[in-house]
Kinemage of the C-alpha trace (Angstrom):
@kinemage 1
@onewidth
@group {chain A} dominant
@subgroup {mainchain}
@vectorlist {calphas} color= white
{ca unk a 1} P 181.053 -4.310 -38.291
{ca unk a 2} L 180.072 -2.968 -34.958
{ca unk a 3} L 176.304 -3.556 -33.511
{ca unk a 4} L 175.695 0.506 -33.791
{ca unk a 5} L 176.280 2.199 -36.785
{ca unk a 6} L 177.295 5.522 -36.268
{ca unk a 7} L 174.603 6.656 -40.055
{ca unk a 8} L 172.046 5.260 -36.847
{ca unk a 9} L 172.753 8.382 -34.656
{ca unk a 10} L 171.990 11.742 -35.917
{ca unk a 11} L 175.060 13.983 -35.996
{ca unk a 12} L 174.891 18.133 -36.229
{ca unk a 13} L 174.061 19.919 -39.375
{ca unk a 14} L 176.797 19.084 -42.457
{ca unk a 15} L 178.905 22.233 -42.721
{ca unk a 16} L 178.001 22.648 -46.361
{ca unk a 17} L 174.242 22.118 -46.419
{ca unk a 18} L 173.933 25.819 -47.361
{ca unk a 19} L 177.098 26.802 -48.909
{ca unk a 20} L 175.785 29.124 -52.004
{ca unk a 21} L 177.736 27.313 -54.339
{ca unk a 22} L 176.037 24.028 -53.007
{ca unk a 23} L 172.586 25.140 -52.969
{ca unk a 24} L 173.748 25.789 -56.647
{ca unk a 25} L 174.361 22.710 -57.671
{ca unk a 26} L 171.554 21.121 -55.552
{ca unk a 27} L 168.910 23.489 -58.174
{ca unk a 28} L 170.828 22.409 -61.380
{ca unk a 29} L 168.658 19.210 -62.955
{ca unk a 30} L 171.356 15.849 -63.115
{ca unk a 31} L 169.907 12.989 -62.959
{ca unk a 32} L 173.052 10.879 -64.055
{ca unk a 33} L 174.051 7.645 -61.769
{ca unk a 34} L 177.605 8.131 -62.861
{ca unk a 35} L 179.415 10.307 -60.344
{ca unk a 36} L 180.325 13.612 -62.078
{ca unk a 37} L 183.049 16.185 -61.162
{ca unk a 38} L 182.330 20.220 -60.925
{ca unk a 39} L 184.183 23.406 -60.018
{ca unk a 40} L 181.237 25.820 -58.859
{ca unk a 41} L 182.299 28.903 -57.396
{ca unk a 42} L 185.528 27.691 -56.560
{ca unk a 43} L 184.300 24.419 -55.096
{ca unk a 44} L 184.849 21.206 -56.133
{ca unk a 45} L 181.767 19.569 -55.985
{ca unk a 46} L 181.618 15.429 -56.893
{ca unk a 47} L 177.549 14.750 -58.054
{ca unk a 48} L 175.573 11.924 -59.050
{ca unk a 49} L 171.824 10.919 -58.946
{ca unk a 50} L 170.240 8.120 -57.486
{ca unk a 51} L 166.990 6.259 -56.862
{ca unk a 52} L 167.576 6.065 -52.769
{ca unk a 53} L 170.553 7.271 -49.957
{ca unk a 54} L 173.637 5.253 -52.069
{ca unk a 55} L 177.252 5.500 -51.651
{ca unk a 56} L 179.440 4.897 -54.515
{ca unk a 57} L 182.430 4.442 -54.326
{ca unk a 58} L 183.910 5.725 -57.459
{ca unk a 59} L 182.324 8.936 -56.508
{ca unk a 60} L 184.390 8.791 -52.932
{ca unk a 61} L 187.421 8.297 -54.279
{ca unk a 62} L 186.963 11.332 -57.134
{ca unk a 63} L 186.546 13.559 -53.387
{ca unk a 64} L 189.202 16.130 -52.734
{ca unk a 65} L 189.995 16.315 -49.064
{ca unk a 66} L 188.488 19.879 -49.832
{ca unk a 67} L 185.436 19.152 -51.981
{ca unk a 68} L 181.882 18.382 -51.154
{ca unk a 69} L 180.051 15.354 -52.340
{ca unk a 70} L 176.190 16.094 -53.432
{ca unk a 71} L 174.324 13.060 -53.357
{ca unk a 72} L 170.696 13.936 -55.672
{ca unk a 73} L 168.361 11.084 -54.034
{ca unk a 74} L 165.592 10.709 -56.414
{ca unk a 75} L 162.701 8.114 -54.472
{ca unk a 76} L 160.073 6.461 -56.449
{ca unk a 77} L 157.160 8.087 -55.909
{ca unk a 78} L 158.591 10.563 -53.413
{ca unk a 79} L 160.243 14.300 -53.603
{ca unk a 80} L 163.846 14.975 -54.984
{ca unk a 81} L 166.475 15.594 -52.251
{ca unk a 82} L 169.963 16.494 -52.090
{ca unk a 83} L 172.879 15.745 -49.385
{ca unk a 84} L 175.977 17.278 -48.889
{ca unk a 85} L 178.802 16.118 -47.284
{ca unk a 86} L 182.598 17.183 -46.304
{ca unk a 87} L 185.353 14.752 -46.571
{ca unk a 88} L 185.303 14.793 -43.328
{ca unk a 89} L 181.364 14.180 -43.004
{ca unk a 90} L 181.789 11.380 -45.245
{ca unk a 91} L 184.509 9.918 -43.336
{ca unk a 92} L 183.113 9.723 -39.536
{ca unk a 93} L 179.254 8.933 -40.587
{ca unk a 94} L 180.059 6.432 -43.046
{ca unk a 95} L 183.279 5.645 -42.943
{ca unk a 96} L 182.432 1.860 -41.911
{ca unk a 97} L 180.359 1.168 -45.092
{ca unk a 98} L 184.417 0.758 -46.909
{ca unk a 99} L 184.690 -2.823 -44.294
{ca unk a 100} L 181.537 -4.359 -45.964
{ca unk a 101} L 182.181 -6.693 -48.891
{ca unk a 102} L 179.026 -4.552 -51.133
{ca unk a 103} L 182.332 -2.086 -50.983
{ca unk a 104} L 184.217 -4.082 -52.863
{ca unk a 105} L 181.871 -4.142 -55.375
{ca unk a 106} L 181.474 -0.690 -55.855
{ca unk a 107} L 179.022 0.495 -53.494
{ca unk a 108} L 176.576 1.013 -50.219
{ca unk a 109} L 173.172 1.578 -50.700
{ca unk a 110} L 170.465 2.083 -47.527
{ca unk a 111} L 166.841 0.395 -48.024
{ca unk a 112} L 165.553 3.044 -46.070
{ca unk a 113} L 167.099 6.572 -45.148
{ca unk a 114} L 169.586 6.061 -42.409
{ca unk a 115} L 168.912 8.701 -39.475
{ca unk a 116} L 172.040 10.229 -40.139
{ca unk a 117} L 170.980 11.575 -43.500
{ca unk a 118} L 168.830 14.162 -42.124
{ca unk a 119} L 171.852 16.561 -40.613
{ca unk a 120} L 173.392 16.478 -44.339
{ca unk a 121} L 169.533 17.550 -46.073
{ca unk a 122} L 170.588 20.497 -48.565
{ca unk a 123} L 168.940 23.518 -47.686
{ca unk a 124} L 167.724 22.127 -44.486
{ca unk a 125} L 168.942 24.561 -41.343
{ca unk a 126} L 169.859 28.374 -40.592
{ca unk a 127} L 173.330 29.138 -42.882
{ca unk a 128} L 176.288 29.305 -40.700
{ca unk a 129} L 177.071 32.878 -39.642
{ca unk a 130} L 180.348 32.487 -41.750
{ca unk a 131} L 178.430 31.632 -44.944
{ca unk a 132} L 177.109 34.555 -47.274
{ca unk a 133} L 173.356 35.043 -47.374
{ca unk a 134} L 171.147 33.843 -49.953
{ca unk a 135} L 167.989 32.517 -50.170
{ca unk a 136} L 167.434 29.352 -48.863
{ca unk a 137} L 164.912 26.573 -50.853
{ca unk a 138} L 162.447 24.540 -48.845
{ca unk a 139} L 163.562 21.444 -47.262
{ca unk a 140} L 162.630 18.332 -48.402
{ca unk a 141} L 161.192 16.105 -45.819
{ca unk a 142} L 162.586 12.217 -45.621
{ca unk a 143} L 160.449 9.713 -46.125
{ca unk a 144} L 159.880 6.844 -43.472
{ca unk a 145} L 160.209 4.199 -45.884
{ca unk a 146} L 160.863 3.762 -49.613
{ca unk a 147} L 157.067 3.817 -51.672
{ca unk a 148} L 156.064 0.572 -52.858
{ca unk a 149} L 155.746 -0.195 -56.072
{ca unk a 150} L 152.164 -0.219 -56.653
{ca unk a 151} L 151.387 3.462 -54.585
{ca unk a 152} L 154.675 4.829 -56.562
{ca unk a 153} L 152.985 3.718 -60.468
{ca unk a 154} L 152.642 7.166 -62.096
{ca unk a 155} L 149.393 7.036 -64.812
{ca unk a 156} L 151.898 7.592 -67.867
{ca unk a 157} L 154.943 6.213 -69.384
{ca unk a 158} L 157.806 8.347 -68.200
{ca unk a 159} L 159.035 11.007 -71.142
{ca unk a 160} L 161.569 9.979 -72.989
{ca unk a 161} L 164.010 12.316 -71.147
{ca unk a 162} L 164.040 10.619 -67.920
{ca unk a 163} L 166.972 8.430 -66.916
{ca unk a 164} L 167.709 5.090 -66.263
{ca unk a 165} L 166.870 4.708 -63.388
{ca unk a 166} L 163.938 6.593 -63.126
{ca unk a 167} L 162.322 4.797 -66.216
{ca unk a 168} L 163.018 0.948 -64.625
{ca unk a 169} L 161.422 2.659 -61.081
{ca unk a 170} L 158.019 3.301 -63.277
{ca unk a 171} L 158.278 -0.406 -64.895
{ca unk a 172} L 158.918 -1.911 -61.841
{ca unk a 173} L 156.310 0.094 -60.354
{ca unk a 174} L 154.016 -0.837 -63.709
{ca unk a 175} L 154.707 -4.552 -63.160
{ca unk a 176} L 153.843 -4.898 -59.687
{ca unk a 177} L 157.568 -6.845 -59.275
{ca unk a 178} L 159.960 -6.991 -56.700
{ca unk a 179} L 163.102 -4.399 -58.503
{ca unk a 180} L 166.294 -5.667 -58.978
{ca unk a 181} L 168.971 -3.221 -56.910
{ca unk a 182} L 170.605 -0.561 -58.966
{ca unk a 183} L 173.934 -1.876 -58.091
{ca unk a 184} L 172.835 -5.210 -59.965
{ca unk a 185} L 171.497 -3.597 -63.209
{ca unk a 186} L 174.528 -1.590 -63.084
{ca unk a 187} L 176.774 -4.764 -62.765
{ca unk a 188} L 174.553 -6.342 -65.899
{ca unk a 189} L 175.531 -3.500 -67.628
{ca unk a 190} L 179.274 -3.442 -66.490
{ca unk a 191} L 179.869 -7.102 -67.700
{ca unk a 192} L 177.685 -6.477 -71.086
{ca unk a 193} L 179.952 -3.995 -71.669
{ca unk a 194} L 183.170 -5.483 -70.570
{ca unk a 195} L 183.029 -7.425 -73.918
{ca unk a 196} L 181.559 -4.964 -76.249
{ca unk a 197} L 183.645 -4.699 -79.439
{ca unk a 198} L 185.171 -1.340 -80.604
{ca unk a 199} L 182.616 -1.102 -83.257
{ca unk a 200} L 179.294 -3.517 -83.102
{ca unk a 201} L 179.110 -4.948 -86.441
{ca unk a 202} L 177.111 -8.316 -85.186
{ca unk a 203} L 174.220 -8.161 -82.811
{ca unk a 204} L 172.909 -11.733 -80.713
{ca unk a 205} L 169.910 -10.302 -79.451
{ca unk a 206} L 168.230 -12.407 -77.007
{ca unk a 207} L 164.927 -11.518 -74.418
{ca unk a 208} L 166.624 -10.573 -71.106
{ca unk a 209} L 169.074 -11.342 -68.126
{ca unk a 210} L 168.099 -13.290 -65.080
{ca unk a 211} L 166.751 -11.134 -62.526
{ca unk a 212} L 168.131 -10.584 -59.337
{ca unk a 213} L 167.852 -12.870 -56.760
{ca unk a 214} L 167.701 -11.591 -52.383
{ca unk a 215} L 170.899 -13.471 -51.602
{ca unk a 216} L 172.711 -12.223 -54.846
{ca unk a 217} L 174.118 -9.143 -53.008
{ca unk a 218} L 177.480 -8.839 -51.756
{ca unk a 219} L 178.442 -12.297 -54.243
{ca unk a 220} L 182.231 -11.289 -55.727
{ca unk a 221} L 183.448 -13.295 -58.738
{ca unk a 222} L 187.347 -13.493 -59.035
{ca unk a 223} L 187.248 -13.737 -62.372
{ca unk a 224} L 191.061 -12.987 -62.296
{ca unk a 225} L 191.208 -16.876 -62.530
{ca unk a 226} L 191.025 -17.211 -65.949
{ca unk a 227} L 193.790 -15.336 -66.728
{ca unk a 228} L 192.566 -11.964 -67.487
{ca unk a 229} L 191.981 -8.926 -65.572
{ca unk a 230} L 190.286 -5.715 -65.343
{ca unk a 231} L 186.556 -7.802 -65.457
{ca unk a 232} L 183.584 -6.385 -62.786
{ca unk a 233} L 183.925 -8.249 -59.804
{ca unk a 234} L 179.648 -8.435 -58.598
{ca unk a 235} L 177.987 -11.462 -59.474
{ca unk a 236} L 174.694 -11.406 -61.460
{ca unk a 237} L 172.998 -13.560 -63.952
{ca unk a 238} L 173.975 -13.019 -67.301
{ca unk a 239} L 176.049 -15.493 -69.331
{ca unk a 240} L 178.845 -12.613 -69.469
{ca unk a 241} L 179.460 -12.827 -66.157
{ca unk a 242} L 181.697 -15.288 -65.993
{ca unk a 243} L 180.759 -16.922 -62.107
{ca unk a 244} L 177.125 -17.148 -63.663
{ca unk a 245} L 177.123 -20.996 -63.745
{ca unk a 246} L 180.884 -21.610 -61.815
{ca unk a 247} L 179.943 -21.243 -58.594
{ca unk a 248} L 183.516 -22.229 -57.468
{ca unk a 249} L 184.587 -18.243 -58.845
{ca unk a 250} L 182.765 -17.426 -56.702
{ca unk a 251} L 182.883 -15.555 -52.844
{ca unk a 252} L 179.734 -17.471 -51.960
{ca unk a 253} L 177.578 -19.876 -53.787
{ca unk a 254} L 174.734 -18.539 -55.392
{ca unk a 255} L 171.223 -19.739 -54.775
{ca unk a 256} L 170.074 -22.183 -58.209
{ca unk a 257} L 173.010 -21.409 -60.017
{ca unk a 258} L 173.415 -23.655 -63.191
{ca unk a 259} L 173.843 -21.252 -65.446
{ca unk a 260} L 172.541 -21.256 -68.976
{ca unk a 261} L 174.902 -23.437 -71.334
{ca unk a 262} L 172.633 -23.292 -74.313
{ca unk a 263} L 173.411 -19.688 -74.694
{ca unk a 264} L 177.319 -20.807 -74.201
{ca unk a 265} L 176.524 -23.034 -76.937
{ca unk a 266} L 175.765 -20.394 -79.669
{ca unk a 267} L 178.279 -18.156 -78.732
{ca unk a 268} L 180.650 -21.145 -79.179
{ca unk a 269} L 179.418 -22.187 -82.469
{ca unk a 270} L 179.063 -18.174 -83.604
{ca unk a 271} L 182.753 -18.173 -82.752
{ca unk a 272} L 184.515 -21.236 -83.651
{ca unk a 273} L 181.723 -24.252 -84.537
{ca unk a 274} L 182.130 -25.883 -80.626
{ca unk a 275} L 179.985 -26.406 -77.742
{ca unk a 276} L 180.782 -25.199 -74.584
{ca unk a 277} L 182.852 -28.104 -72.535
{ca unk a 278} L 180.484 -29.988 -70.179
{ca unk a 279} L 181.280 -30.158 -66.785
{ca unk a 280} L 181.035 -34.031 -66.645
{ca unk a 281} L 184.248 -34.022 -69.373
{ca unk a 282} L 186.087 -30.515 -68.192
{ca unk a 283} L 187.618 -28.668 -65.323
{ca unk a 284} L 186.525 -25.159 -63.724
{ca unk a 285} L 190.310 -24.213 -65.482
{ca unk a 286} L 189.836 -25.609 -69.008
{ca unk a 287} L 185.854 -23.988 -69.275
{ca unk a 288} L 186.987 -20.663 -67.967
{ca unk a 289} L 189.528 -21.069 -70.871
{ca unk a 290} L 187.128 -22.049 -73.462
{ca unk a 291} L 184.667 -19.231 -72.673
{ca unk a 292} L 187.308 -16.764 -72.598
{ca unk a 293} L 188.996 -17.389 -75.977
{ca unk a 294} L 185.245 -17.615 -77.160
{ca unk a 295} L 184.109 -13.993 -75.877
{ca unk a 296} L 187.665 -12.497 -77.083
{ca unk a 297} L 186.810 -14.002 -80.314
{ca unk a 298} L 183.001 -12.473 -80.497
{ca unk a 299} L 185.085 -9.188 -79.305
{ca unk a 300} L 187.313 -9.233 -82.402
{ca unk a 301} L 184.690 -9.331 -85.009
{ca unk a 302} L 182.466 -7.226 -83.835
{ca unk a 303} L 179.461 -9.280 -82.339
{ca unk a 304} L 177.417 -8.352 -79.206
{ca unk a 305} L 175.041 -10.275 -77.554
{ca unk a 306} L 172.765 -7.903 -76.351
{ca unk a 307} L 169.007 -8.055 -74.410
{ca unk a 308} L 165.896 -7.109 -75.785
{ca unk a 309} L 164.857 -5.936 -72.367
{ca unk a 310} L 166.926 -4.341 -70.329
{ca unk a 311} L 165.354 -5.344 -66.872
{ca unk a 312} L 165.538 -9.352 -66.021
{ca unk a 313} L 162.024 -10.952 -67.327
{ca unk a 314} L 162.854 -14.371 -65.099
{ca unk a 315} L 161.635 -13.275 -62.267
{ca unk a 316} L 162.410 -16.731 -60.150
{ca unk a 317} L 160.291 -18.283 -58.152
{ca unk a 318} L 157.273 -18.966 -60.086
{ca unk a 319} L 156.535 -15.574 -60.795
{ca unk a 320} L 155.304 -14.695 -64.219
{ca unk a 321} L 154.998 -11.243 -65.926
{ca unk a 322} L 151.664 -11.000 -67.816
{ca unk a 323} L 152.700 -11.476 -71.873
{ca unk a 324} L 151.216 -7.923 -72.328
{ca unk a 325} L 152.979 -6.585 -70.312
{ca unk a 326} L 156.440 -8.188 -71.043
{ca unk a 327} L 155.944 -7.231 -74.529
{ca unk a 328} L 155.371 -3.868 -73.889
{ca unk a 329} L 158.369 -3.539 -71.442
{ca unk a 330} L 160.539 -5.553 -74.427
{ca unk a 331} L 159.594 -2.888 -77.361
{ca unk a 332} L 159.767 0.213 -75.023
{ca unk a 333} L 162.988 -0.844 -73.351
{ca unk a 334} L 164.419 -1.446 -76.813
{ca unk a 335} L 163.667 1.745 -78.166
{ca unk a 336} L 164.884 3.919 -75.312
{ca unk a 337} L 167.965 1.909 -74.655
{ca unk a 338} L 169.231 -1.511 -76.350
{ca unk a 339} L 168.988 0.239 -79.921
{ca unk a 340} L 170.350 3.924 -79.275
{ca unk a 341} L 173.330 1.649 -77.631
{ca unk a 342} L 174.664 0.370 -80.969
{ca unk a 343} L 172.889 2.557 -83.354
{ca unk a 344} L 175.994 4.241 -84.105
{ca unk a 345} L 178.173 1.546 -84.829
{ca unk a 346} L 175.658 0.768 -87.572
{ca unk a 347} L 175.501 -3.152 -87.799
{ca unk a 348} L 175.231 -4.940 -90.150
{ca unk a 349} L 173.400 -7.859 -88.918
{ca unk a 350} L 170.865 -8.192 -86.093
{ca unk a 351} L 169.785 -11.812 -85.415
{ca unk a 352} L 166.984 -12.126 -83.029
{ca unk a 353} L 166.817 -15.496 -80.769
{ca unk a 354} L 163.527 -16.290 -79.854
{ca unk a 355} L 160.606 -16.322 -82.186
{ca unk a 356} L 158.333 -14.338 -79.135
{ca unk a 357} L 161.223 -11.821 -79.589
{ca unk a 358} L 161.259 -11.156 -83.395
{ca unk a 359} L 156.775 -10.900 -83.050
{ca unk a 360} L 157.088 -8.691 -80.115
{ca unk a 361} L 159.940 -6.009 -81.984
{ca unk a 362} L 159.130 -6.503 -85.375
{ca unk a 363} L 158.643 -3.259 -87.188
{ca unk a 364} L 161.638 -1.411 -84.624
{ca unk a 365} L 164.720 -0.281 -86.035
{ca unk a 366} L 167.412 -3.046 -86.867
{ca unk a 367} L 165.337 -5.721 -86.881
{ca unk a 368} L 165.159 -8.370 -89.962
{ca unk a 369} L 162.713 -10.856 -89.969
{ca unk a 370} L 164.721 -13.061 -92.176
{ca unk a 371} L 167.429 -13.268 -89.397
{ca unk a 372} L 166.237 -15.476 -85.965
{ca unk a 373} L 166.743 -18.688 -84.957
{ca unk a 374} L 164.141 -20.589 -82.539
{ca unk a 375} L 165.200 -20.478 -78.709
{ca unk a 376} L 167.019 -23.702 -77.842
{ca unk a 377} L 164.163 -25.637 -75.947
{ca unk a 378} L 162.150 -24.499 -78.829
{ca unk a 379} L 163.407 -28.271 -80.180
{ca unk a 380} L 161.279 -29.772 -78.165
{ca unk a 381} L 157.827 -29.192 -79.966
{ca unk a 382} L 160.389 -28.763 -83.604
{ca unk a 383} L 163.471 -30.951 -83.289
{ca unk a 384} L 166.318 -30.094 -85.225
{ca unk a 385} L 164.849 -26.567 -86.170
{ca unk a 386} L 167.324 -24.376 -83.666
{ca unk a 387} L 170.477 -26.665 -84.470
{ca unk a 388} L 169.190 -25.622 -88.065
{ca unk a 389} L 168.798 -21.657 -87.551
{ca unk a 390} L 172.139 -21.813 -85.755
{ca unk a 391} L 174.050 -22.911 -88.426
{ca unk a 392} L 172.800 -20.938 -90.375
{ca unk a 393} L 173.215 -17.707 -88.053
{ca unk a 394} L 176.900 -18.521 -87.802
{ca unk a 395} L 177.299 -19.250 -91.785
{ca unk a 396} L 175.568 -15.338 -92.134
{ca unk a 397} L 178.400 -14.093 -89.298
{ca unk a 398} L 181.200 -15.607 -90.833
{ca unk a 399} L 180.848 -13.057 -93.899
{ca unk a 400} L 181.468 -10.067 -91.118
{ca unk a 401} L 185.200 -11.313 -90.689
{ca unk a 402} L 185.300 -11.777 -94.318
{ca unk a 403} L 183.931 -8.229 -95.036
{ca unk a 404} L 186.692 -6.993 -92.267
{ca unk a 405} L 189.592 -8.805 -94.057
{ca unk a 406} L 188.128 -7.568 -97.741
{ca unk a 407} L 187.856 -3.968 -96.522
């Protein structure tokens, strides 16, 4: 990448910053992160909404060479703003983003607004003398810097309307924690659902993903080696992703990266009564093997491990969310999002892991307080009491299959 970014200059006004059918758009409410396709007026217009100036790539490669991309920007704490760009536009400001290896995974986001964003502000200069009148909104001025978290914390809990992103912004905000990137929740998300069967008859539902770490970024796991395709390709903590734990998968080693076996361990004996392989006894080959006959397995007969919380609770080092507040981020993030995402499958079985997990949701939808086992360093203080629940976790999952082959 060159020393000066050409998003570092600022360029003249975007051609379409007050094209009628743009200004449109801009006004309709979409707060969706996944980039959506729309004929307005004539115009092919690619949209999607996010948190800060972020260039997906997905939505770049939907662009006609005669469409406009609107990107909503929707800061924490700050006003809405829209940005329009050309093909063209997109091409010779930001063109150099598609060399960086966040690319490859999908996308570009800025920390702070790049200078360059300013000449592409919706609604921001005179219209062109070529462009039919109409009445032009406001512009929305930039801000300098994202808000922090703690000036951005509204007083209430956002309605239960808002979006994704927009509802982690106000936890985030609400915890007084560093937030994970969007491209990283997205990514948890992307490898949850990689492996979700067809219908979820069997739910694992454990506390919450590792959060992101400042040197996770950019990390690419070529998961391709096991013999399977099609996987996401950005690294995060989650025992789905398969380079969480095999550092040789992946582009760069990640910082502390062990892993979390125990969790391999009771999707192996959910599956087929077997440990995961250690690495002391195994090669990178024959676990990569083992885990992927395991999750195809899981896949087959409907069971799901899914996350109480959709936002990682591990914050790293040393940092601790208040148990208040972790239990109110568990039971609101389940409502609003882990449930409604299997609801309609209807399962049949929900077992929670983690007795914290069953107190803090009991009373929620799905949830049987008959069905959890103890979390696996819960032996310590009980020994022998999670080997017990486990057993008897995969002895209640085995009737699924049998149900399936009955029916």
């Amino acid at each position: 990448m060159p020393t000066s970014r050409r998003w570092q200059t600022r360029p003249s006004p975007g051609q379409m910053i007050n094209h009628p059918a743009v200004l449109a758009e801009a006004q309709r409410d979409y707060d969706g992160v996944r980039p959506q396709k729309r004929v307005v007026d004539g115009l092919t217009i690619v949209t999607y909404s996010r948190p800060r100036v972020y260039l997906d790539r997905e939505a770049w490669e939907m662009l006609p060479a005669e469409g406009v991309l609107l990107m909503r920007v929707r800061p924490t704490g700050g006003k809405k703003f829209a940005l329009a760009f050309t093909s063209q536009e997109l091409e010779q400001t930001f063109g150099e983003v598609r060399k960086t290896e966040s690319w490859d995974a999908g996308c570009y986001h800025f920390p702070t607004e790049p200078p360059a964003a300013r000449a592409f502000l919706v609604g921001s200069a005179s219209p062109d003398r070529n462009t039919p009148a109409r009445s032009v909104p406001t512009p929305i001025t930039l801000t300098s810097r994202p808000a922090t978290a703690k000036s951005a914390q509204p007083a209430t809990k956002p309605a239960a309307s808002v979006g994704f992103d927009e509802w982690a912004a106000w936890w985030y905000a609400r915890l007084g924690a560093r937030p994970e990137s969007a491209e990283y929740l997205a990514a948890v998300s992307a490898w949850r659902n990689a492996w979700r069967p067809s219908q979820v008859r069997g739910v694992l539902l454990a506390e919450s993903h590792v959060a992101e770490r400042q040197n996770d970024s950019g990390i690419r796991v070529r998961a391709n080696i096991s013999g399977i395709s099609g996987l996401p390709a950005q690294y995060v903590r989650l025992v789905y992703c398969l380079g969480y734990g095999e550092s040789d998968i992946c582009s760069r080693t990640p910082i502390k990266n062990s892993g979390t076996v125990q969790y391999w361990d009771i999707l192996g004996q959910v599956a087929r009564r077997q440990n995961q392989p250690r690495k002391s006894v195994s090669t990178l080959s024959d676990r990569l093997r083992w885990k992927v006959t395991v999750l195809r397995e899981l896949q087959a007969r409907g069971i799901w491990l899914q996350d109480a919380s959709p936002l990682g609770l591990y914050l790293g080092s040393g940092a601790r969310i208040s148990p208040r507040l972790q239990s109110e981020l568990m039971r609101d993030g389940y409502t609003r999002w882990v449930w409604p995402s299997v609801k309609e499958d209807r399962p049949e079985k929900v077992w929670v892991i983690g007795s914290g997990v069953l107190s803090t949701l009991t009373g929620l939808p799905g949830i049987d307080r008959e069905r959890m086992i103890i979390q696996p360093q819960g032996d310590r203080n009980q020994p022998g009491r999670h080997l017990e629940g486990l057993l008897r976790m995969a002895d209640d999952l085995d009737s699924l299959t049998q149900n399936q082959i009955s029916a």
